[in-house]
C-alpha positions as CSV (number, residue, x, y, z in Angstrom):
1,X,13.4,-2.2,12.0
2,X,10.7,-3.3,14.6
3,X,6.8,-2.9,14.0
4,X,4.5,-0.4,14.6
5,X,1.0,-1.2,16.0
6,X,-0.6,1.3,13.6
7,X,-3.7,1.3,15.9
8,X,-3.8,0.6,19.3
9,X,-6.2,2.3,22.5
10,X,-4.3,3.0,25.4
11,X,-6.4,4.2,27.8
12,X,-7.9,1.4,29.7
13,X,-4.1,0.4,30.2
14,X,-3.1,4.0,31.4
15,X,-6.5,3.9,33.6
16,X,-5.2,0.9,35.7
17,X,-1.7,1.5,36.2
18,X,-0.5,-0.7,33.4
19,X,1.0,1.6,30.9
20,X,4.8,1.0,31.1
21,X,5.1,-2.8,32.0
22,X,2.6,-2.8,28.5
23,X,5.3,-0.5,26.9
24,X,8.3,-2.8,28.2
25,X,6.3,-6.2,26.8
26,X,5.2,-4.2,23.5
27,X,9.3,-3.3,23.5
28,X,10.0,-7.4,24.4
29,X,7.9,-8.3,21.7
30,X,10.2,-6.7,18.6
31,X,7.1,-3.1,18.4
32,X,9.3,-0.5,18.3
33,X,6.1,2.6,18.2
34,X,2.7,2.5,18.0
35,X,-0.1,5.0,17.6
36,X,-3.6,5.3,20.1
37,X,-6.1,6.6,18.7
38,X,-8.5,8.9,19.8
39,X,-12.3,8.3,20.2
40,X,-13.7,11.0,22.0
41,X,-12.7,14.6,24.1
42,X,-12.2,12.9,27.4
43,X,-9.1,11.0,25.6
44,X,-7.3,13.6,23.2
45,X,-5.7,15.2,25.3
46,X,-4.6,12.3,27.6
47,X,-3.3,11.0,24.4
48,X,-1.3,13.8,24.0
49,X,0.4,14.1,26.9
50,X,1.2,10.4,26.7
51,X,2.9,10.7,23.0
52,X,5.0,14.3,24.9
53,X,6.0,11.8,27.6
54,X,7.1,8.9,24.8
55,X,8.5,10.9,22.0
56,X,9.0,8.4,19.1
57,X,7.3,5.5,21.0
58,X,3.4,7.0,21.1
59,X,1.7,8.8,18.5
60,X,-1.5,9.9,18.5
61,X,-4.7,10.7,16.6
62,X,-7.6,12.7,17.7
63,X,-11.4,12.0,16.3
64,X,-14.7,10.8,17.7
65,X,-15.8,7.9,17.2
66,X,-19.3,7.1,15.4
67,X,-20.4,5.9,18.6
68,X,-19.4,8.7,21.0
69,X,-21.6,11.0,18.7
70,X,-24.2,12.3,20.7
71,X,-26.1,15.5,20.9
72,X,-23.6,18.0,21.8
73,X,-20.7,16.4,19.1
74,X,-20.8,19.7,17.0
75,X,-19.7,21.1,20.4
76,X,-17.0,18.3,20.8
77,X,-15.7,19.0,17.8
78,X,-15.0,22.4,18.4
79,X,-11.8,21.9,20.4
80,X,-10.4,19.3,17.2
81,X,-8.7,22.5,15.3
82,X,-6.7,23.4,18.3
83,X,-4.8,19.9,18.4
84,X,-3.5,21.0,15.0
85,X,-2.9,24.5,15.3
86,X,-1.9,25.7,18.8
87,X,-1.0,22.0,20.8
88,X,2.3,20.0,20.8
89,X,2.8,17.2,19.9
90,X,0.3,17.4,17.2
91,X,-1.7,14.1,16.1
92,X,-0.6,11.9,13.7
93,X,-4.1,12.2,11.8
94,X,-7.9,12.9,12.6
95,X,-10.0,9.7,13.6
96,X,-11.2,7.3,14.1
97,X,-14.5,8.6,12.5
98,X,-17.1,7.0,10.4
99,X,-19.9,5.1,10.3
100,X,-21.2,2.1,12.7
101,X,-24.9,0.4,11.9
102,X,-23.5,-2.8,14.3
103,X,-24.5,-1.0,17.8
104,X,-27.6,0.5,16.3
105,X,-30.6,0.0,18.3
106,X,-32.3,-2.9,17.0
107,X,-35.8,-3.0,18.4
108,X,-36.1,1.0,17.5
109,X,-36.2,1.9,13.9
110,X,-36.8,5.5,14.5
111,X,-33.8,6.0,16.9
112,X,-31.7,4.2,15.2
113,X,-32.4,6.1,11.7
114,X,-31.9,9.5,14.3
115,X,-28.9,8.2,15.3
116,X,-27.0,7.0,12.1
117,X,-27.8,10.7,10.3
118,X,-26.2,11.6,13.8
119,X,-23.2,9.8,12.6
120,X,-23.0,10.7,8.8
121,X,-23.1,14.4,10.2
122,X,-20.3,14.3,12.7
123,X,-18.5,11.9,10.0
124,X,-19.1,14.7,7.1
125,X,-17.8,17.6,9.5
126,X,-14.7,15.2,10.3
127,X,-13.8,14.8,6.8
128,X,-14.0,18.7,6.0
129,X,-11.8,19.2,8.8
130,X,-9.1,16.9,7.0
131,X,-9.6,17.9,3.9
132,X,-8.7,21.3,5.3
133,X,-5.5,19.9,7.5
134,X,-4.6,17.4,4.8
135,X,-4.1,14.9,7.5
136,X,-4.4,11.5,6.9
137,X,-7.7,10.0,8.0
138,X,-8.4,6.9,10.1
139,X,-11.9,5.2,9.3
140,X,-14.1,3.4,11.3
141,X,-16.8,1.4,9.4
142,X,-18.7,-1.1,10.6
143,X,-21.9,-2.5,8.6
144,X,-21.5,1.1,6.6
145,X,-18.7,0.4,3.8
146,X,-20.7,2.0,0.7
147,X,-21.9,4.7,3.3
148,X,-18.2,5.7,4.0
149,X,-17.0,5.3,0.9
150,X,-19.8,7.6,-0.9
151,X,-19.4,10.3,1.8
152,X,-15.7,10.3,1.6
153,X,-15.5,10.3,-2.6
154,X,-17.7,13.2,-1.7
155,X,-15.6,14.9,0.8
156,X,-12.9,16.1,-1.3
157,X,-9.7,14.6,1.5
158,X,-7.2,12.8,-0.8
159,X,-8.0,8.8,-0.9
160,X,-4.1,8.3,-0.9
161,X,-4.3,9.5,3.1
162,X,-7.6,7.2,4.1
163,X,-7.3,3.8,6.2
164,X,-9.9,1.9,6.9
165,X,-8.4,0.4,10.0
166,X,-9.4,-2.6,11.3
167,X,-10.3,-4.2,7.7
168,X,-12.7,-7.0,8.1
169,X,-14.3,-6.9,4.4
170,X,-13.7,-9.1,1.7
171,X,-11.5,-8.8,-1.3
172,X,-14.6,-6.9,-3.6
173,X,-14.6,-4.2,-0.9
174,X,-10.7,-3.6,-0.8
175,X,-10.7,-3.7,-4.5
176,X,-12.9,-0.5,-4.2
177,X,-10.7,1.2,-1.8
178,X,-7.5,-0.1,-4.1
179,X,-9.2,1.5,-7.3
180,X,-9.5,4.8,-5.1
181,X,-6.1,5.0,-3.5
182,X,-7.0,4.0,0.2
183,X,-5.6,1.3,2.2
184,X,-6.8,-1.4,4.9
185,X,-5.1,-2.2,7.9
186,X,-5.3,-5.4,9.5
187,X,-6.0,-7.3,13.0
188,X,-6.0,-9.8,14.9
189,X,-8.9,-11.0,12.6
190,X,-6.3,-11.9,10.0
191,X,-5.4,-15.3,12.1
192,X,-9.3,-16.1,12.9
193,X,-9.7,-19.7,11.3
194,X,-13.4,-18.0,10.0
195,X,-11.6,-15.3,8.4
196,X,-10.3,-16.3,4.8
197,X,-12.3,-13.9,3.2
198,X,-10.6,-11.2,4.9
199,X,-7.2,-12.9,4.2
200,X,-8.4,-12.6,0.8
201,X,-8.8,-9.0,1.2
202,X,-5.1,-8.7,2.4
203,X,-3.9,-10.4,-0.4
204,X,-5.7,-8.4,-2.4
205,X,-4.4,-5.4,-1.1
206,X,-0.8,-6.9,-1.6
207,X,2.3,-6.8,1.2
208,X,3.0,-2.8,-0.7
209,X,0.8,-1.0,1.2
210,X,0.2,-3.4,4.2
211,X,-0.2,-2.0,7.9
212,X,-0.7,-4.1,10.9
213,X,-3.0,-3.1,14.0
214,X,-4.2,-4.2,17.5
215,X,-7.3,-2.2,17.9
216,X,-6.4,-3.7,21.7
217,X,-7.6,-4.2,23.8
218,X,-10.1,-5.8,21.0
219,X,-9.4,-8.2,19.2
220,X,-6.9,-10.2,20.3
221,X,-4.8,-12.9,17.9
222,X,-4.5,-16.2,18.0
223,X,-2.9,-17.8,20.0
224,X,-4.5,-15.7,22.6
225,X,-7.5,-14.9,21.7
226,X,-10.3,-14.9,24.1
227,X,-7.9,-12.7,26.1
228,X,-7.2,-9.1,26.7
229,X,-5.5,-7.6,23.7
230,X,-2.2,-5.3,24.1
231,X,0.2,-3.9,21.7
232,X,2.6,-6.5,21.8
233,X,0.1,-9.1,20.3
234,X,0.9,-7.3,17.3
235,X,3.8,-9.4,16.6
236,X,1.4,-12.9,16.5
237,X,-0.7,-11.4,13.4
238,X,2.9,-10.2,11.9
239,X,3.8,-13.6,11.9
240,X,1.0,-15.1,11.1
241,X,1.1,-12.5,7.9
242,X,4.8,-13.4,7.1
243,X,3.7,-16.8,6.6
244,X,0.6,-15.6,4.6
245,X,2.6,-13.4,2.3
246,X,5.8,-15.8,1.8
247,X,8.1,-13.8,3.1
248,X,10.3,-13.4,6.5
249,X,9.6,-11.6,9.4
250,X,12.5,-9.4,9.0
251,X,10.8,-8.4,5.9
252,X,7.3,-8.1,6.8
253,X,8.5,-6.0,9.9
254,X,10.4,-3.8,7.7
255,X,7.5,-3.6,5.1
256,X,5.1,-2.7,7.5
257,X,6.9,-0.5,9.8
258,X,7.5,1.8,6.8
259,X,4.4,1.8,5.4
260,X,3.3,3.1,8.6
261,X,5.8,5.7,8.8
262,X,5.3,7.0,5.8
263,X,1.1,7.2,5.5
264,X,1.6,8.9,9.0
265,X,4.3,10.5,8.7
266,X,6.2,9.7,11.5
């Protein structure tokens, strides 16, 4: 069983012409699916007609993104329902949503206050709309973690279908989403020679639950970092988490790959 980059944005690559030599290396590289996720309206649907033309290779979610909220996102998120109820192929969950303080304005206390209530609104809405579809739930949280957490022990959606991908807490934090039932998935962070305390975290969380993400073309792994992320990078911070955990990379790959299945049900 190969792995599955559990998070992965393919549009830049589909922008320049650079979608199928990306599949081919991602295929090279031992990633045998991998899910985009959806940030905003101007990708759903591009997303989905990429996952129709890769069945079993692309999966897809459909959210916005803290920072696509703007002032027509109760408007956006209008059209969400219909990817769920009339539109094949479906997505795989709803996100990524949350909660970003990080690109805040920082000279501007008044807009960025505005602008994070902004977010917890369009965040709330999200989660109602899960709790509804009982879809799983892809968080974004960045310099918000109690934030999301409260609004999401408030929400009602089922902990057991919450990641909060790109994990880049420490081990207290994923002790509170442990306790709760949610999961982290993790990045090309995990190989960062400043990261130990979200190694920590991972270890924390144990191999059980583990998933393993891009976010490419973000943050790319060691040994390449510095350069444009892609899918098949994946496989670096699978090895590099092989050797974390103890165990082979037949076995993390296996691990993994079926967590990922099963949380999205793919």
């Amino acid at each position: 069983m190969g792995l599955i980059d559990s998070h992965t944005h393919l549009d830049s690559f589909h922008r320049k012409g650079l979608l199928e030599p990306t599949l081919v290396r991602a295929k090279a590289a031992d990633v045998e699916a991998l899910i985009t996720i959806g940030t905003a309206p101007d990708d759903w649907d591009r997303y989905r007609q990429l996952a129709a033309a890769h069945p079993g290779v692309i999966h897809y979610t459909a959210g916005l993104h803290p920072c696509a909220v703007d002032d027509d996102w109760e408007e956006q998120l209008e059209a969400l329902p219909a990817f769920w109820e009339t539109l094949t192929p479906r997505p795989v969950a709803l996100g990524e949503c949350g909660l970003d303080r990080f690109h805040l304005p920082k000279d501007d206390a008044a807009a960025a206050a505005r602008i994070f209530a902004a977010q917890q609104a369009a965040f709330a809405a999200q989660l109602e709309l899960a709790r509804q579809l009982g879809c799983p739930v892809v968080v974004h949280s960045r310099g918000a973690f109690a934030e999301c957490v409260e609004m999401i022990d408030g929400s009602g959606v089922d902990w057991t279908q919450v990641v909060f991908h790109c994990f880049a807490e420490g081990p207290a934090e994923m002790t509170t989403l442990r306790e709760r039932g949610g999961v982290g998935s993790f990045t090309g962070i995990l190989t960062y020679k400043n990261a130990d305390g979200v190694r920590e975290a991972a270890q924390v969380q144990g191999l059980d639950p583990l998933m393993l993400e891009t976010d490419a073309p973000y943050l790319t792994p060691v040994p390449h970092r510095g350069k444009p992320n892609e899918p098949a990078f994946v496989r670096h911070t699978a090895d590099f988490a092989a050797e974390l955990f103890g165990v082979a990379y037949a076995e993390l790959a296996a691990v993994t790959a079926a967590n990922t299945r099963r949380f999205f049900g793919l």
